[in-house]
C-alpha positions as CSV (number, residue, x, y, z in Angstrom):
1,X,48.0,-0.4,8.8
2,X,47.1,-1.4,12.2
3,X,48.3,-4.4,13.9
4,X,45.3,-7.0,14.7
5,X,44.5,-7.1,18.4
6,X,43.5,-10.4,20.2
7,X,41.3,-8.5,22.7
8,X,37.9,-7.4,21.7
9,X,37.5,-3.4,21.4
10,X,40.9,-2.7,21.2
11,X,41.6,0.8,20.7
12,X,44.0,1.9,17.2
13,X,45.4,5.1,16.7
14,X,44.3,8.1,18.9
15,X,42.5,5.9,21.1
16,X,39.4,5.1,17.8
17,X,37.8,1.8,18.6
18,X,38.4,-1.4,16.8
19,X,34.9,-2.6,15.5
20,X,36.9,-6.0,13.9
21,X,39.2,-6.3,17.5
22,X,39.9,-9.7,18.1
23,X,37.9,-11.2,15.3
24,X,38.9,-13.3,12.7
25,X,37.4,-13.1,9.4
26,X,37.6,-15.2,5.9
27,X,38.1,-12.8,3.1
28,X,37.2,-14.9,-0.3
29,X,37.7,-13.1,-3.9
30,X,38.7,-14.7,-6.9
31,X,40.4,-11.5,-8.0
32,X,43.4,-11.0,-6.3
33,X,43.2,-7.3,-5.3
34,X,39.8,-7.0,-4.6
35,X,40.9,-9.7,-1.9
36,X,43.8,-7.6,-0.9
37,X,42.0,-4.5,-0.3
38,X,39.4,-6.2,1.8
39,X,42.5,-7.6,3.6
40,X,43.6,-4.5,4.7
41,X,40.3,-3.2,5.6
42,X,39.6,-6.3,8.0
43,X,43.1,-5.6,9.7
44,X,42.7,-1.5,9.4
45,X,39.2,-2.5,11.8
46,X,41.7,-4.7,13.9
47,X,40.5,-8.3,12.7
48,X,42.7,-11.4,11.5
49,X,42.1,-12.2,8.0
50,X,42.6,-15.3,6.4
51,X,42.6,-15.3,2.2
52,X,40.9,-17.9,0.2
53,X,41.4,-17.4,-3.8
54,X,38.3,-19.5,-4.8
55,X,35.2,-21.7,-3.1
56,X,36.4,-25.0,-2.5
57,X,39.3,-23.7,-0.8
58,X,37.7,-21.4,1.7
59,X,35.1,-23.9,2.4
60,X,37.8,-26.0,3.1
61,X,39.7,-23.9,5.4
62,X,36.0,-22.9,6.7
63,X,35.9,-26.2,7.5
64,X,39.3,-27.4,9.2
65,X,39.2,-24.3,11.7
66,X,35.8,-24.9,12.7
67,X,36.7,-28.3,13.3
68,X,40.2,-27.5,14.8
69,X,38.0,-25.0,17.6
70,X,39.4,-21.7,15.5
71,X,36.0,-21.0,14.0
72,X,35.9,-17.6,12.1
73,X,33.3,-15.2,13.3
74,X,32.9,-13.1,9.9
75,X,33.2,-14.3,5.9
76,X,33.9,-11.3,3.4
77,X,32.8,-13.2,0.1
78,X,32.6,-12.0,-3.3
79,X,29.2,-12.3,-4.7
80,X,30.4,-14.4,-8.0
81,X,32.5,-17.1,-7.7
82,X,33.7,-19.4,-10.8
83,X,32.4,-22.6,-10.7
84,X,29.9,-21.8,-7.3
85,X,26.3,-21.6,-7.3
């Protein structure tokens, strides 16, 4: 794994380009490793994830760091989500 970066085009190992540097990015999946592996892949492309099990949770986090000034500027979400249209 690579450690996020907090500057925009960080490089990773052997100097590769970060296309996620800096970023931060909700990852929303029902499913537990599905989540996890799009977890690593955010921070293997040098973004911050944050995890949200379930809808209403991540638009609730959506919400409170967008209102807090910490607005994410990616979602990963999983195309079918219990109890969301």
């Amino acid at each position: 794994m690579v450690a996020p970066s907090k500057e925009r085009g960080a490089s990773g190992a052997g100097g590769a380009r970060l296309p996620l540097a800096g970023l931060r990015v909700l990852v929303v999946d029902d499913d537990r490793i599905p989540r996890r592996i799009a977890v690593n892949a955010v921070i293997a492309a040098g973004g911050t994830p944050v995890e949200a099990a379930d809808g209403p949770t991540a638009l609730a986090i959506w919400s409170s760091h967008g209102l807090a000034g910490a607005a994410f500027d990616a979602a990963v979400i999983d195309f079918q989500m219990p109890g969301m249209d």
